[in-house]
C-alpha positions in Angstrom: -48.9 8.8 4.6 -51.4 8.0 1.6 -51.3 5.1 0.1 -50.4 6.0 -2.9 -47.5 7.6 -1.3 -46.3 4.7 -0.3 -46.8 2.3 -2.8 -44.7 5.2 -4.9 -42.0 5.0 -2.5 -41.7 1.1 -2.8 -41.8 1.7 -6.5 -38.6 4.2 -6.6 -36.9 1.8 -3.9 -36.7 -1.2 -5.9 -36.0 0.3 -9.0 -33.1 2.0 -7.2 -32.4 -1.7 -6.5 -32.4 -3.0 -9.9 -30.6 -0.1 -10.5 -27.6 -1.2 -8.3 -28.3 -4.9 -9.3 -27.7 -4.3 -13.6 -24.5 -2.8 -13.2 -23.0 -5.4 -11.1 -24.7 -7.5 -14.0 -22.8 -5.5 -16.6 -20.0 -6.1 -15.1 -20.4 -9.6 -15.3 -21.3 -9.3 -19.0 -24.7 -10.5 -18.4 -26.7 -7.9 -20.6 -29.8 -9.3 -20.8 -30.5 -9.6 -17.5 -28.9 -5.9 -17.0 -31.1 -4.9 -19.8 -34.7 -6.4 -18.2 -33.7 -4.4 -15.2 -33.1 -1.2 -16.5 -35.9 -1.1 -18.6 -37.9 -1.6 -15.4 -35.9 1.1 -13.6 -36.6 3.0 -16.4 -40.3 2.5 -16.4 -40.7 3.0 -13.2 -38.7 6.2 -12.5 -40.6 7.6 -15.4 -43.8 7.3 -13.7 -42.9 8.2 -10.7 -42.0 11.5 -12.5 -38.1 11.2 -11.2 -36.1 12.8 -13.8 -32.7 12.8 -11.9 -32.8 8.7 -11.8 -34.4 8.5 -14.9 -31.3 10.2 -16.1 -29.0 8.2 -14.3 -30.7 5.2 -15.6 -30.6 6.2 -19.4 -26.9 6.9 -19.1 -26.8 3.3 -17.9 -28.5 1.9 -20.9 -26.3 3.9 -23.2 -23.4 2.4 -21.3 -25.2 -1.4 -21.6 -25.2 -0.7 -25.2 -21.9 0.2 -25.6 -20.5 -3.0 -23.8 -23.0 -5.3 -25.8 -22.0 -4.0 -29.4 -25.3 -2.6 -29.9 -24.0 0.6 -31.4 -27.8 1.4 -32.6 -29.6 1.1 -29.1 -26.9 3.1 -27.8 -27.9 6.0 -30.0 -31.7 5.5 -28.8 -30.7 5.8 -25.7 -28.6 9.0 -25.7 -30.9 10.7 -27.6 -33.7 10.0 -25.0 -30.6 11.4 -22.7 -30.7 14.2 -24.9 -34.4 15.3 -24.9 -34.5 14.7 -21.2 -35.8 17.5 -19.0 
């Protein structure tokens, strides 16, 4: 296995992690720290070129933004959800 190969699967893992991690944080009502996460996951998901977590993971923001009254990052969100491949 390459290295990058690697280093890509480490990537995916952990934001699959922080993944897991934000919503137990959303639960908790502790959006900012769900938020920081996300947007990793997000980032990193994107790169990796993984759309189906990349979806799952903008869902979750819309959801984030929902709970936190942030009625206008909720629409940024699900219309990135929208345009997704």
């Amino acid at each position: 296995m390459s290295w990058e190969c690697t280093t890509r699967v480490w990537v995916v893992a952990h934001a699959c992690l922080r993944q897991e991690v934000s919503g137990r944080l959303l639960k908790m009502r502790r959006f900012d720290e769900a938020e920081s996460m996300l947007l990793t996951s997000l980032a990193a998901y994107t790169d990796a070129g993984d759309p189906q977590d990349r979806e799952a993971t903008l869902q979750r923001l819309v959801q984030l933004y929902e709970s936190w009254n942030k009625p206008e990052k909720a629409a940024e969100f699900r219309a990135r959800l929208l345009r997704s491949p």
